[in-house]
C-alpha positions in Angstrom: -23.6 -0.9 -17.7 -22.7 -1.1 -21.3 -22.5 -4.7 -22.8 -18.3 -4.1 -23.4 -17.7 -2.9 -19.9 -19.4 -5.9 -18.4 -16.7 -7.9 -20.1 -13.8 -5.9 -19.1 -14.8 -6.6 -15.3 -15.9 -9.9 -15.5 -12.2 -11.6 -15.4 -12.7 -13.0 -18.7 -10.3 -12.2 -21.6 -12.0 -11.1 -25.2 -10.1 -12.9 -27.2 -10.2 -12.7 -31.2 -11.5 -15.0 -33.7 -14.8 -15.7 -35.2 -16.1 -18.9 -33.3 -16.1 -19.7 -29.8 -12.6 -20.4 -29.0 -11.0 -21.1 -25.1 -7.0 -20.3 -25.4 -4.4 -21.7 -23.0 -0.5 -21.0 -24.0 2.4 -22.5 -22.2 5.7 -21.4 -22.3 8.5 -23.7 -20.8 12.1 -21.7 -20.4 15.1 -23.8 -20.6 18.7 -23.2 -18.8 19.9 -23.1 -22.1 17.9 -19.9 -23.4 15.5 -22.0 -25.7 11.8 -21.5 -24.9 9.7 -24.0 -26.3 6.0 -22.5 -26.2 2.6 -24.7 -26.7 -0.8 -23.5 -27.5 -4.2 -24.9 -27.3 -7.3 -23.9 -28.8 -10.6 -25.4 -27.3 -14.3 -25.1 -29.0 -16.5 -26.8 -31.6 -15.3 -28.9 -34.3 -17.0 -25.8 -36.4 -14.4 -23.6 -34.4 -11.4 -25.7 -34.6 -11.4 -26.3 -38.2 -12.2 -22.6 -39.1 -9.0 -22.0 -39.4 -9.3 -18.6 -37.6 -7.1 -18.4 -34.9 -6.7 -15.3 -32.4 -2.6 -16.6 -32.5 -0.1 -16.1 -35.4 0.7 -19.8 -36.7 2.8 -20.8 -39.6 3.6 -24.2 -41.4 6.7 -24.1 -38.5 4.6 -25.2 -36.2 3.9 -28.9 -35.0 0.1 -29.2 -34.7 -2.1 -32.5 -33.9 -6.3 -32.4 -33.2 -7.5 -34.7 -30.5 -11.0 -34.8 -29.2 -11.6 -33.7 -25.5 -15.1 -35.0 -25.4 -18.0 -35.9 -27.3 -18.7 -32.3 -28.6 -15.2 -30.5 -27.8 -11.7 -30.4 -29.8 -8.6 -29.4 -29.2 -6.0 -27.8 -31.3 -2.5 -27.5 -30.1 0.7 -26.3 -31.6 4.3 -26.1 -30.7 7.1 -24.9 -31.5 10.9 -24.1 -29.6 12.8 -21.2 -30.3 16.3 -21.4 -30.1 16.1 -17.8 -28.5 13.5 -15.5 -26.8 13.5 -13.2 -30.0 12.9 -15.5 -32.5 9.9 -16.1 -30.3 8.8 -12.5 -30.7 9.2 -12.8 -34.4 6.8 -16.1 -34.2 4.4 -14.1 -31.8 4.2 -10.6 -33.9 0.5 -10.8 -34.1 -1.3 -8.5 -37.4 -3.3 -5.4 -36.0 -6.9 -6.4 -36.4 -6.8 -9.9 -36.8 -4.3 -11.3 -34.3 -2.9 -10.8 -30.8 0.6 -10.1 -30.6 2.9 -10.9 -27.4 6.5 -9.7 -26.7 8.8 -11.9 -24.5 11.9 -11.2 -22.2 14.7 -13.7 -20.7 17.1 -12.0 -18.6 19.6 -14.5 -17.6 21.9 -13.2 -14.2 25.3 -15.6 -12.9 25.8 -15.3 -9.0 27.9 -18.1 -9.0 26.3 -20.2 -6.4 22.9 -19.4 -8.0 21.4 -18.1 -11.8 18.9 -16.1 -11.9 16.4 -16.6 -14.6 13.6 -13.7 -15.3 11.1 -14.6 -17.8 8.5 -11.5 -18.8 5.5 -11.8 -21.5 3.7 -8.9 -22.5 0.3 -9.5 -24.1 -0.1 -6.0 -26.2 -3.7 -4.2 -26.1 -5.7 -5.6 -28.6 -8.0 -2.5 -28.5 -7.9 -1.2 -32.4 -10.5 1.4 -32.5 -9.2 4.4 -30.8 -10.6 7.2 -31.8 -10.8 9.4 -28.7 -7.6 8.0 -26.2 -9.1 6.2 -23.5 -6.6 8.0 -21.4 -8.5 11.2 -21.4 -10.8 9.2 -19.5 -9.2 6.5 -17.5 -6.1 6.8 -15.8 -3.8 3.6 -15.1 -4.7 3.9 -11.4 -8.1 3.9 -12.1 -7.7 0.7 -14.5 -5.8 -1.1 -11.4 -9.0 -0.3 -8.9 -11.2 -1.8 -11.6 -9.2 -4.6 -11.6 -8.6 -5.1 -7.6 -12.4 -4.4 -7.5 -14.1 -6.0 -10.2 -12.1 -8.7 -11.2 -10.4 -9.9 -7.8 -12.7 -8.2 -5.4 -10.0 -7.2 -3.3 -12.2 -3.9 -2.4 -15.7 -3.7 -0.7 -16.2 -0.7 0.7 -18.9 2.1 0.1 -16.0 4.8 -0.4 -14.6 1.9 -3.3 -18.1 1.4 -4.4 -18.5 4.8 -5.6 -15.3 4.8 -7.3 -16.0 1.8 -8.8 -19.6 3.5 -9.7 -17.6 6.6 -11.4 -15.2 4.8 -13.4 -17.9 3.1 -15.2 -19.6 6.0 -16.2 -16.4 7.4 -17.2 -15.6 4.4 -19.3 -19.2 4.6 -20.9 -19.0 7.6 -21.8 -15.7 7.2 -23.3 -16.8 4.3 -25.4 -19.6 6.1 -26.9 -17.2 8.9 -28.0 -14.6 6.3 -29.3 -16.9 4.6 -31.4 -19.3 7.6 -32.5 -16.0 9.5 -33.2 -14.8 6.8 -35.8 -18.3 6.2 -37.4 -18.2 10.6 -37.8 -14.8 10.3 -39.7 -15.6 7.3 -41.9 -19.1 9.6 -42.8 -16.9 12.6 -43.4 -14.6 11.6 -46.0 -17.9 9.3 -47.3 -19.4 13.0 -47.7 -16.0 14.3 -49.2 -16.2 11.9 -51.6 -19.8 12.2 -52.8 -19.5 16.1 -53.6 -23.0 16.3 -53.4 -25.1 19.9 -52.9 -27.7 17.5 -50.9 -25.1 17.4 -48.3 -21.7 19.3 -47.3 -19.3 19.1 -44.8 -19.9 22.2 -43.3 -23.4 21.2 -43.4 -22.4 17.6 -41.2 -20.2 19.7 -38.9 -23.0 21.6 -37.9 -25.1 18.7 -36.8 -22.0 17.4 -34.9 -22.7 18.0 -31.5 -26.7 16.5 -32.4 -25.5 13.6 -34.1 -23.7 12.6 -30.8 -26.6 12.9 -28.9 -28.7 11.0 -31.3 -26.4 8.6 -32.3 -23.6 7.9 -29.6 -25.8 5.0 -27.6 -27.3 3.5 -30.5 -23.9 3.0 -32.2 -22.4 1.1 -28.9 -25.1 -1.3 -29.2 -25.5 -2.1 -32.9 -21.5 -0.6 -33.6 -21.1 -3.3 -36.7 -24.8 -2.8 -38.1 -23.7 -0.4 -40.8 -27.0 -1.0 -42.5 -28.8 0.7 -39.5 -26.3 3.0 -38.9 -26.7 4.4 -42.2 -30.2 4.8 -42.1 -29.6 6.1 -38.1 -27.4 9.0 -39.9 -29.8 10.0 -42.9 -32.6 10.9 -39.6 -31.0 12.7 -37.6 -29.3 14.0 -40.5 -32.9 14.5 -42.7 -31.1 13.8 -45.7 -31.4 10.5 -48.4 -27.7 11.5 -49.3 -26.2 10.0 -45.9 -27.0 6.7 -47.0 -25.2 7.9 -50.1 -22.1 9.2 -48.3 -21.6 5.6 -46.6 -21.7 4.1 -50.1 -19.1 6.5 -51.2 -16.7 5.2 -48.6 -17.9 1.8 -48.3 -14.3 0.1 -47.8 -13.7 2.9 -44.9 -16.7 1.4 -43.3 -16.1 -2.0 -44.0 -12.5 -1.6 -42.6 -14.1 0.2 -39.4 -16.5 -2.9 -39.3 -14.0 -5.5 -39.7 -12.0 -3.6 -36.6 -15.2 -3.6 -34.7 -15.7 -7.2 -35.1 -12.1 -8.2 -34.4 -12.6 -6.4 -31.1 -16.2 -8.0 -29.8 -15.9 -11.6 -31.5 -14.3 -13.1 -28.7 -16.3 -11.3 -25.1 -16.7 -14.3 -22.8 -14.0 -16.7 -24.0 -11.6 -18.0 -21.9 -7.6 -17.1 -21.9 -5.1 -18.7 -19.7 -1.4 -18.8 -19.6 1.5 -20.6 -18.3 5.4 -20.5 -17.7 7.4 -23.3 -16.7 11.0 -22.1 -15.3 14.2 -23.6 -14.8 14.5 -24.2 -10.9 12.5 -22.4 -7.9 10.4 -19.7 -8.9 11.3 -17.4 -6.1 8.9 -14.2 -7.7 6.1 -13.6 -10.0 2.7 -11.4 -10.4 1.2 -14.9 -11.2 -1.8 -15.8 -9.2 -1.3 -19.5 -8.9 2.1 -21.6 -9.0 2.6 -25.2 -8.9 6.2 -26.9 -8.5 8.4 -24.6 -11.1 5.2 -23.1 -13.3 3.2 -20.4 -12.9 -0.9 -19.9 -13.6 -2.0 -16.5 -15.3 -6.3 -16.4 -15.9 -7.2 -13.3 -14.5 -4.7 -11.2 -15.7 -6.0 -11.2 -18.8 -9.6 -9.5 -17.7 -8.4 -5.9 -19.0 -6.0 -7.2 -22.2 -9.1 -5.1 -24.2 -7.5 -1.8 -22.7 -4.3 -2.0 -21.5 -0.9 -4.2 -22.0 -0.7 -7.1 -19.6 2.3 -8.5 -18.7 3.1 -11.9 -17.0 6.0 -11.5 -15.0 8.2 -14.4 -13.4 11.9 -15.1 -11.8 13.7 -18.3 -11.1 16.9 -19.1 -9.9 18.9 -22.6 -10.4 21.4 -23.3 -7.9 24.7 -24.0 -9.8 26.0 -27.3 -8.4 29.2 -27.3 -10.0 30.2 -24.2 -8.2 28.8 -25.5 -4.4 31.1 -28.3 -5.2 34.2 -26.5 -6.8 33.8 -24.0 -3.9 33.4 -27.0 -1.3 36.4 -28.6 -2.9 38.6 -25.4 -3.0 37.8 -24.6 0.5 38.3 -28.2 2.1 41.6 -27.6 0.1 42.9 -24.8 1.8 41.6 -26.1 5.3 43.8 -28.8 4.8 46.6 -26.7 3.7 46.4 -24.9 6.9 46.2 -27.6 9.2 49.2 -29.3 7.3 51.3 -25.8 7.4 50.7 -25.4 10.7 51.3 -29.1 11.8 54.7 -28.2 10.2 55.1 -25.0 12.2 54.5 -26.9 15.7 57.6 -27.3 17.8 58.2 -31.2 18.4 59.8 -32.2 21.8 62.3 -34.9 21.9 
């Protein structure tokens, strides 16, 4: 199994920044709209103070650094919102460097009740799509792999094999992904060294052997442009691939930079919460406590897929029991007293 797949089924969310980061956000909704949302970032003093965060933070924010324990800091900011989409403007992440979440808040009046529904979507931070993982992987098959992997809802031999299938579909996929974007980096590296060592047409016609050659090696060293190079010029039997990557160094050092964004977090830790106004009466969260809901692994599959957190509230609206107790004790009494009036009396 290939060392990214591992991490999609393992239930732990790759999140994105250079040091060893653990992520927690929680998002309180308030009756009034507002939405006050709090993150912490957990690690080293080395990855605390980077100041490389896998969040979008601005000088808006309220931030403090407190020590958890001897070796461990934490890093938390806050900030409210006076509505859900100034949220989404705070939370617009930058493609390749940060994650980016959009937010929801319905708000519903039933008169004896108000329905609150709070949704966060965490968008795919997958940034190196070459070949659409789609033509490999289905939705329904990213559920199984989920139920499966992740929350072992699935054991037996008939879901094994599935589960056996769409892992070598998904290998097979990420060696094409990433061997496809190395291939058109090199190509416009060639087009730019116009050099008779080496043509296009010349590449094209090694295509289908450069795969073959290359397509395992680059999954396992797919930020090593120094061996890739060399990797290319064998297969290749020419000096002038090491020359083509030159020509189009800042395609591969963007490509790099991508690939790096997407592996720098495998193994760290990314929870979320959402506090709601009254009883939370639905929600795709797998824990809840009092009026807040627990997300952890949700989160396993953010690397290929949107994940969205998904809660609803409702808040009984006292002033309306009481008006409506009032109103109706009202009109009892009305009755009674019209139809006292109405009776008969004997002399």
């Amino acid at each position: 199994m290939s060392t990214t797949f591992r991490v999609l089924v393992s239930g732990f969310l790759a999140v994105l920044f250079s040091s060893c980061l653990d992520v927690e956000t929680s998002t309180v909704v308030h009756r009034d709209g507002s939405v006050t949302r709090t993150i912490f970032f957990t690690g080293d003093s080395a990855s605390v103070y980077s100041g490389h965060y896998p969040l979008p933070l601005d000088s808006s924010w309220q931030v403090s650094i407190a020590r958890k324990d001897e070796k461990t800091l934490v890093y938390r900011a806050e900030r409210t919102f006076a509505h859900v989409r100034d949220l989404n403007r705070g939370a617009a992440g930058t493609r390749g460097k940060t994650l980016t979440s959009v937010s929801d808040l319905d708000e519903s009046f039933r008169w004896f009740f108000t329905i609150y529904r709070y949704t966060e979507t965490w968008k795919c931070y997958r940034v190196v799509d070459a070949v659409p993982l789609s033509a490999y992987l289905s939705d329904a098959d990213l559920d199984f792999a989920y139920r499966h992997e992740v929350r072992k809802d699935s054991t037996t031999a008939q879901d094994s094999t599935r589960m056996e299938a769409i892992k070598e579909r998904y290998e097979e996929w990420e060696k094409r992904n990433i061997f496809e974007a190395y291939y058109r980096e090199f190509i416009r590296g060639v087009q730019s060294l116009h050099s008779p060592r080496l043509a296009v047409s010349d590449v094209e016609r090694q295509r289908h052997r450069l795969y073959d050659s290359l397509a395992a090696d680059l999954v396992a060293n797919k930020t090593n442009l120094e061996r890739t190079s060399k990797r290319f010029g064998a297969v290749l039997g020419s000096s002038a691939a090491r020359d083509a990557f030159r020509a189009n160094a800042a395609g591969f050092d963007s490509l790099k930079a991508l690939l790096d964004f997407e592996e720098s977090g495998h193994g760290s830790n990314f929870t979320a919460s959402v506090t709601m106004p009254g009883l939370i009466v639905t929600t795709n969260a797998e824990g809840v406590e009092g009026n807040t809901a627990h997300w952890k692994d949700a989160f396993a599959l953010n690397e290929l897929r949107d994940v969205t957190l998904d809660v609803e509230s409702r808040v009984i609206n006292w002033w309306a029991v009481i008006g409506t107790g009032i109103a109706i004790a009202a009109i009892l009494a009305y009755l009674l007293v019209a139809a006292y009036r109405r009776k008969p009396r004997t002399i």
